[in-house]
C-alpha positions as CSV (number, residue, x, y, z in Angstrom):
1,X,98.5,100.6,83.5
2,X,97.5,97.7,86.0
3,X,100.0,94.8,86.8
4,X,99.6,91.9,88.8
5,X,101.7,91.4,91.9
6,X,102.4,88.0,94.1
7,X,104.0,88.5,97.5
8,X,107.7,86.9,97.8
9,X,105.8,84.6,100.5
10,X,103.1,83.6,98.1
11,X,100.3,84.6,100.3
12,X,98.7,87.4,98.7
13,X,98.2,88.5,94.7
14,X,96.3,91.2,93.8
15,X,96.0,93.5,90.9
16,X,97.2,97.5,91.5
17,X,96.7,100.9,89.2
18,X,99.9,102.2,89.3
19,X,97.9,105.6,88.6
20,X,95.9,105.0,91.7
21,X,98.9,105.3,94.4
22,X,101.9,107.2,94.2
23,X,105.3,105.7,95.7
24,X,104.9,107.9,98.7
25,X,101.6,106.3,99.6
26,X,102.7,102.8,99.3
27,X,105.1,103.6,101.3
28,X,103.0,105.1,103.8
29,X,100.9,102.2,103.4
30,X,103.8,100.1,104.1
31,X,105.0,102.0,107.4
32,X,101.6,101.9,109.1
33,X,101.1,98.0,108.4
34,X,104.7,97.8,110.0
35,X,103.6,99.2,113.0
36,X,100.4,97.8,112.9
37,X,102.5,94.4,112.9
38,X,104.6,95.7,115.4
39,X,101.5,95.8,117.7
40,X,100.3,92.1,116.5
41,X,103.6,91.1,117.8
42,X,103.3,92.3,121.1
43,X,99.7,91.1,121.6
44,X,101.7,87.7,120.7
45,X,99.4,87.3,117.7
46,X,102.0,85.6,115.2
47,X,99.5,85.1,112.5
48,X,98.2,88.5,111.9
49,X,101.8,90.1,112.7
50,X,102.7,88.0,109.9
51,X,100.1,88.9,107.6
52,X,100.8,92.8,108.4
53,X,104.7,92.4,108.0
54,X,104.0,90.5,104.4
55,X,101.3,93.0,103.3
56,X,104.2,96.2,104.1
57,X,106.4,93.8,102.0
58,X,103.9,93.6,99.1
59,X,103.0,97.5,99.1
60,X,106.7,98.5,98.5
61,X,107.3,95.6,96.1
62,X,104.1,96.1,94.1
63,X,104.5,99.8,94.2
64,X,107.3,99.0,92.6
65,X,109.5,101.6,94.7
66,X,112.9,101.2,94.9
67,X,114.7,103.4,97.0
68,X,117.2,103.7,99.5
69,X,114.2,104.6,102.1
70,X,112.0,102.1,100.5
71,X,114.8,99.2,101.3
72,X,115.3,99.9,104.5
73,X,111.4,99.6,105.9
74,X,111.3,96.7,103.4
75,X,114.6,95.1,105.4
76,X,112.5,95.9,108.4
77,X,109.8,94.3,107.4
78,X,111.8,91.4,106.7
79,X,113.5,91.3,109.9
80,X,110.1,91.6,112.0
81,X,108.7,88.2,109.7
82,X,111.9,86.7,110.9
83,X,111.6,87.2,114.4
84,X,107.8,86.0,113.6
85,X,108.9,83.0,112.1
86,X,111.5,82.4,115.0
87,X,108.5,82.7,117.9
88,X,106.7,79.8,115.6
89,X,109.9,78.0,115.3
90,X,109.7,78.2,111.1
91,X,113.2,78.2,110.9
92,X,113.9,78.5,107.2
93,X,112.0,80.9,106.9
94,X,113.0,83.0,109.1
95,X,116.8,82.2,107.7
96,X,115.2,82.7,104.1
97,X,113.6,86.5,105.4
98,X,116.8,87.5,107.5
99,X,118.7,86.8,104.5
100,X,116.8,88.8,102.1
101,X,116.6,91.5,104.7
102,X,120.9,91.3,104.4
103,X,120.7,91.8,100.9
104,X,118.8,95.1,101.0
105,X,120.7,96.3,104.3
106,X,124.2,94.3,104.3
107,X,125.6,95.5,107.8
108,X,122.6,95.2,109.9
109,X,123.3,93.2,112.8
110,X,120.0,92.6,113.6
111,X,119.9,90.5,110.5
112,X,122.6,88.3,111.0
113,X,121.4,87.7,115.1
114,X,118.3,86.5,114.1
115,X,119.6,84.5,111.3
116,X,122.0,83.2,114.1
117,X,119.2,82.0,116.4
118,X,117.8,79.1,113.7
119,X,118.9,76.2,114.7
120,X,119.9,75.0,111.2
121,X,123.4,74.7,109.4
122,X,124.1,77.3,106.7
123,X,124.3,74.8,104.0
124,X,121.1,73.5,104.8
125,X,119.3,76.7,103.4
């Protein structure tokens, strides 16, 4: 059966066989375009660390894996957008991704640092 998926971010939708890929593929999938972020990053290319970061994002969500593994590269996935968005200054979105990234991984301190570094108040997001 094929569904249709839309990123949280609402950059990308595209349509997936769920007989195609297996949750340990997306997965995968969704490691190796973390690190391939990760790389973006330090080449200080915000806009395709960004696009890697959201596109790990969408492969967990629209392999529709939930798992404790699957949450934690997707809450590092999140946290890597959120330092993104703080090196472009976007800084309710980065609050918005840290956030997210607290839901799936409550204690991590990385989350609430980066969070901590928007300049905005916590009732203004």
């Amino acid at each position: 059966a094929a569904f249709r998926c839309v990123s949280l971010f609402g950059c990308t939708s595209y349509t997936v066989d769920s007989g195609c890929a297996t949750m340990d593929s997306n997965l995968a999938v969704a490691r190796s375009l973390r690190e391939e972020g990760n790389m973006w990053f330090k080449q200080d290319n915000m806009e395709l660390a960004r696009e890697s970061y959201e596109s790990a994002i969408d492969s967990i969500e629209c392999g529709m894996i939930a798992s404790e593994e699957s949450d934690l590269v997707k809450a590092l996935c999140l946290l890597n957008l959120a330092a993104v968005f703080l090196k472009n200054e976007a800084w309710l979105p980065a609050v918005e991704a840290c956030s997210k990234a607290l839901k799936l991984d409550e204690n991590n301190l990385k989350g609430f640092l980066r969070r901590a570094r928007a300049p905005i108040k916590p009732g203004e997001w």
